[in-house]
C-alpha positions as CSV (number, residue, x, y, z in Angstrom):
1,X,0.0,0.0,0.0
2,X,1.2,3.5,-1.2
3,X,-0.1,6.6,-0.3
4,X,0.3,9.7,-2.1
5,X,0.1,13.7,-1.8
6,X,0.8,15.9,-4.8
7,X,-1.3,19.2,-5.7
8,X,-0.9,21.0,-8.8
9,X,-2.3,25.3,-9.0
10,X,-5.5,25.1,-10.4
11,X,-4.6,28.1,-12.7
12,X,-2.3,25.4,-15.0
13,X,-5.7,23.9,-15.9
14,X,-6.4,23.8,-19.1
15,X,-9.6,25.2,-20.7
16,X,-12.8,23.8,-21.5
17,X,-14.4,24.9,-24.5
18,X,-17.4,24.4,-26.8
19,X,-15.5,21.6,-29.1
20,X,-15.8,19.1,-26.7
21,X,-17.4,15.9,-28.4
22,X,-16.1,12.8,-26.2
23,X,-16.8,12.4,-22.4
24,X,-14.4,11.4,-19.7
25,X,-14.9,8.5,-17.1
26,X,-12.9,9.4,-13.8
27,X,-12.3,6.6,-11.2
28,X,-11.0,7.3,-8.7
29,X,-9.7,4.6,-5.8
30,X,-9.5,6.0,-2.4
31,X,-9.8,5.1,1.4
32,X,-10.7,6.8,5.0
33,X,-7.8,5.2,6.5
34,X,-4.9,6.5,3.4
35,X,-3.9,10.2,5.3
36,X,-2.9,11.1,1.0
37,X,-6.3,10.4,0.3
38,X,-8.4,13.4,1.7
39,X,-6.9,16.1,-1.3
40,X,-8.0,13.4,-3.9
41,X,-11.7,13.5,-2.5
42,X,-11.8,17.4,-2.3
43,X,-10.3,17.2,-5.8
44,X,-12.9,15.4,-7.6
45,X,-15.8,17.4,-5.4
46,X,-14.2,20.5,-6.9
47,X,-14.1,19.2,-10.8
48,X,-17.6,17.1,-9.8
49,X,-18.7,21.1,-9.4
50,X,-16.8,23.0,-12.7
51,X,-18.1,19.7,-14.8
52,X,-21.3,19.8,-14.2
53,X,-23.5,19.5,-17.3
54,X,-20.0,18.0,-19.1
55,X,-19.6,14.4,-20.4
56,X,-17.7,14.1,-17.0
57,X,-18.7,10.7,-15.4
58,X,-16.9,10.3,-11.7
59,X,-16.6,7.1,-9.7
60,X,-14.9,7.4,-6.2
61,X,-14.0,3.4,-5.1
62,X,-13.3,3.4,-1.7
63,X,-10.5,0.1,-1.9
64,X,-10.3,-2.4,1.2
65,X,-6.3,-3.1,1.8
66,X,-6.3,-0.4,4.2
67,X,-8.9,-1.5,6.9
68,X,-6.1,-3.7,8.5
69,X,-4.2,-0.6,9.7
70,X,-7.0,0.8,12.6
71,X,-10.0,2.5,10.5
72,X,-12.3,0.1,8.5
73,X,-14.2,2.6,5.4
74,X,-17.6,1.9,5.6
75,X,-17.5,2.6,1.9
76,X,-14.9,-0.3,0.9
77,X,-15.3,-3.3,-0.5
78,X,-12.9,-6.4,-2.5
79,X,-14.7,-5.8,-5.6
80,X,-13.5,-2.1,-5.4
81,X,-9.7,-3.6,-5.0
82,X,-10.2,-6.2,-7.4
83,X,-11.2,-3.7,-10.1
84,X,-7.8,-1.7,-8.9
85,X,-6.0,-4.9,-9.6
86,X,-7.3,-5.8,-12.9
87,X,-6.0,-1.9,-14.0
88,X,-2.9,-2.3,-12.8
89,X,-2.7,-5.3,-15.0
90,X,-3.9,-2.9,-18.2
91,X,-2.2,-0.9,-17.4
92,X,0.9,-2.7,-16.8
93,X,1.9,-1.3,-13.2
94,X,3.5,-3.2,-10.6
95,X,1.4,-2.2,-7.8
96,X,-1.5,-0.7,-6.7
97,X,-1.6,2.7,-4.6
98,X,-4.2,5.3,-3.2
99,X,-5.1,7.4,-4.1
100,X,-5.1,7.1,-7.6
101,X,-7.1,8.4,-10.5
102,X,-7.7,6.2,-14.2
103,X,-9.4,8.0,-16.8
104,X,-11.3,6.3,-19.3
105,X,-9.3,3.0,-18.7
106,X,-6.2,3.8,-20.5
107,X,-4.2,6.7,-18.6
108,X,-3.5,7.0,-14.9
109,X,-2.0,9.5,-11.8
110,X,-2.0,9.9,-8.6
111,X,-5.2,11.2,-7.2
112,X,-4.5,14.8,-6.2
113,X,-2.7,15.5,-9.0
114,X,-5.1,18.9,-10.5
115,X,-3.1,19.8,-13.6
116,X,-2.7,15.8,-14.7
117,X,-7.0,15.1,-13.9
118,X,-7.8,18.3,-15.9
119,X,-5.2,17.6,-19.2
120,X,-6.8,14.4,-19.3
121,X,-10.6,15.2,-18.8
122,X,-9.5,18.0,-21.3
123,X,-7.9,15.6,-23.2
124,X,-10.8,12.8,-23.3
125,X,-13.3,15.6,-24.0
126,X,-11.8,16.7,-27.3
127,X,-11.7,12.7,-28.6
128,X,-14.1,11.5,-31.1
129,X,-16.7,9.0,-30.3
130,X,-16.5,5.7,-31.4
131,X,-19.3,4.4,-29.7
132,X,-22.6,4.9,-28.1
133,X,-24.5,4.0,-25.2
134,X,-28.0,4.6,-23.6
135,X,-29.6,3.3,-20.6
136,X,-32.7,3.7,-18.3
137,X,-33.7,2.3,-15.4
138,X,-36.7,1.9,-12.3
139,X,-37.3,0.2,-9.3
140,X,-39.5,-2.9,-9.0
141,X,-39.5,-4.6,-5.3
142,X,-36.4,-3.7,-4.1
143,X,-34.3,-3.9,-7.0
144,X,-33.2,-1.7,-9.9
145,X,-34.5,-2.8,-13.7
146,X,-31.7,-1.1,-16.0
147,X,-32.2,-1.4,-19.7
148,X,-29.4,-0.7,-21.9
149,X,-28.6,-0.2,-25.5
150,X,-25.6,0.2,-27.8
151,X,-24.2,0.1,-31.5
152,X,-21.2,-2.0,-30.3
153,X,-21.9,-5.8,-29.5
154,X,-19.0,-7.2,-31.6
155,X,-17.8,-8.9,-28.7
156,X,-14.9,-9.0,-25.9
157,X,-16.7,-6.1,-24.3
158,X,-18.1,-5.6,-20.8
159,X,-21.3,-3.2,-19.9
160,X,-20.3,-1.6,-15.9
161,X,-22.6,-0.3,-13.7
162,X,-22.4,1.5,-10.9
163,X,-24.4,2.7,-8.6
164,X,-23.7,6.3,-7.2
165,X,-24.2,7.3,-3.7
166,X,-23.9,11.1,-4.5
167,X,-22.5,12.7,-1.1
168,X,-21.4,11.6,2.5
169,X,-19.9,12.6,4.9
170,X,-17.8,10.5,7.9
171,X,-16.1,11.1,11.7
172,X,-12.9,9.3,11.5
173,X,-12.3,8.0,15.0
174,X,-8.5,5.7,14.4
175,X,-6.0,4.9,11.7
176,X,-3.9,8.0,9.6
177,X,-6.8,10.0,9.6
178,X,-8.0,10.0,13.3
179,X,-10.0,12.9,14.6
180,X,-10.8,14.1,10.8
181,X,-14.4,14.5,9.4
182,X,-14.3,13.7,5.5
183,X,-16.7,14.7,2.7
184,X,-16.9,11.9,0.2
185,X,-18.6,12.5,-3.3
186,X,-20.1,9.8,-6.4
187,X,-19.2,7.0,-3.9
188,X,-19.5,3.8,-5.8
189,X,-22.0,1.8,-3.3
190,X,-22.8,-1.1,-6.4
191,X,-20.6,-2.2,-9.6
192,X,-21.9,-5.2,-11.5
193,X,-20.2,-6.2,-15.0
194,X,-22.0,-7.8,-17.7
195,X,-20.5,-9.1,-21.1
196,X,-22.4,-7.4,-23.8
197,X,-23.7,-10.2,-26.2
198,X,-26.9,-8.0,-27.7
199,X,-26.8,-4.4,-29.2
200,X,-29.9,-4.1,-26.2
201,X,-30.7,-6.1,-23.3
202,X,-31.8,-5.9,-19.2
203,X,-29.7,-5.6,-15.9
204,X,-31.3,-6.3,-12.5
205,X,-29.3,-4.8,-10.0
206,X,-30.4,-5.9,-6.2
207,X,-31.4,-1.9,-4.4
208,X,-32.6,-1.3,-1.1
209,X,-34.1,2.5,-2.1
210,X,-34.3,3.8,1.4
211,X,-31.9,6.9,0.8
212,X,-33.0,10.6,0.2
213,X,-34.3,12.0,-2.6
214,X,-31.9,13.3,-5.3
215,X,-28.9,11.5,-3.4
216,X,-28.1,8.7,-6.2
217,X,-27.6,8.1,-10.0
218,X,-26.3,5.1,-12.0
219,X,-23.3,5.4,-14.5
220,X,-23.0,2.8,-17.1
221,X,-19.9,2.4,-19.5
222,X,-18.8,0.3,-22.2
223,X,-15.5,-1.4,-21.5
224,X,-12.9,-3.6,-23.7
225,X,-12.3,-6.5,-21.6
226,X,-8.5,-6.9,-23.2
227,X,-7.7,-3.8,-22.7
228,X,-9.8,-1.8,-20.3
229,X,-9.9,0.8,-22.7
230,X,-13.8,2.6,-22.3
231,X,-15.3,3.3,-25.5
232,X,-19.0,4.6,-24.5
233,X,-20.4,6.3,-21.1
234,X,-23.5,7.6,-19.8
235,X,-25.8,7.9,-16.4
236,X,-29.1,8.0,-15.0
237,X,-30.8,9.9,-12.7
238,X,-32.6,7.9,-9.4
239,X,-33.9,10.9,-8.3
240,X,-37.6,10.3,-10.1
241,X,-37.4,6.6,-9.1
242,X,-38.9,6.9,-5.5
């Protein structure tokens, strides 16, 4: 386990403008008990903010190697570490650390980094589609009905979805970050993957809906399973499924 800090002036960002055509999905993997990992959340709360209305897709995974050192995240989970694992295999790293940020499965950085996140949302922005993806989804007895559809079922590709807790906030009482209250945001509570075999097809994701209104959304992209490139994104808004 790594942990890194590295903040970059905001004014180096580059600038968004109206020639944007592509979208950018932003993971990022993160943990209450990594002290490094705090900037990274406040980082993607402050592009979560600027983006809003963008193509800008942001999934916080909060990873579960660090619950052994004295502050178990409420928020973690193995498949969140497993999906670390399987980029650091893409991508051809040796290891894994927090926090870090991958965007659109083929470029990655430390988490905090400002000026690398916004050169590479700026970046994905400006690429040309090569793919598209739709989806829609509502509640039926305590579970989520999500129906996709998209123009590329030629095979060795996965459809993700994630469910998005929107906000959060949590009292750290041990580990690295002991005494701190953190503000989490698009915390990934959900993934599931499915191999796409049909240009359309259904998703039953298991949901209890017992959160406030307005507080979730589902993301869904398209994924190369050789390469964990992402080819298509898009999300849905729970907030009229209560």
């Amino acid at each position: 386990m790594i942990g890194f800090f590295i903040v970059k002036n905001a004014t180096n960002s580059p600038n968004r403008n109206s020639a944007e055509r592509g979208f950018a999905v932003v993971e990022l993997f993160t943990s209450e008990g990594c002290s490094s990992c705090p900037p990274a959340d406040k980082l993607i709360a402050k592009i979560a903010k600027e983006d809003e209305g963008k193509e800008v897709y942001i999934l916080s995974y909060h990873v579960d190697y660090w619950n052994q050192l004295g502050w178990k995240d409420r928020f973690s989970d193995a498949a969140y570490s497993n999906r670390q694992r399987q980029y650091a295999g893409w991508l051809h790293l040796n290891t894994v650390y927090t926090p870090q940020i991958v965007v659109n499965g083929k470029t990655e950085f430390v988490g905090s980094n400002e000026y690398a996140l916004n050169t590479a949302i700026d970046k994905s922005l400006h690429d040309s589609l090569t793919a598209k993806l739709t989806i829609a989804a509502k509640t039926e007895n305590g579970k989520l009905k999500v129906h996709y559809e998209t123009d590329d079922a030629a095979g060795g590709k996965n459809l993700v979805l994630a469910l998005i807790q929107k906000s959060a906030e949590t009292v750290v009482r041990a580990g690295e970050n002991d005494g701190l209250t953190l503000s989490h945001v698009q915390i990934v509570r959900k993934l599931t993957n499915e191999s796409i075999k049909e240009k359309n097809g259904d998703v039953i994701i298991d949901w209890q809906n017992d959160q406030q209104k307005n507080a979730w959304e589902l993301i869904g992209f398209v994924q190369d399973k050789k390469d964990g490139k992402i080819i298509a994104a898009t999300k849905h808004k729970l907030a009229n499924e209560y």
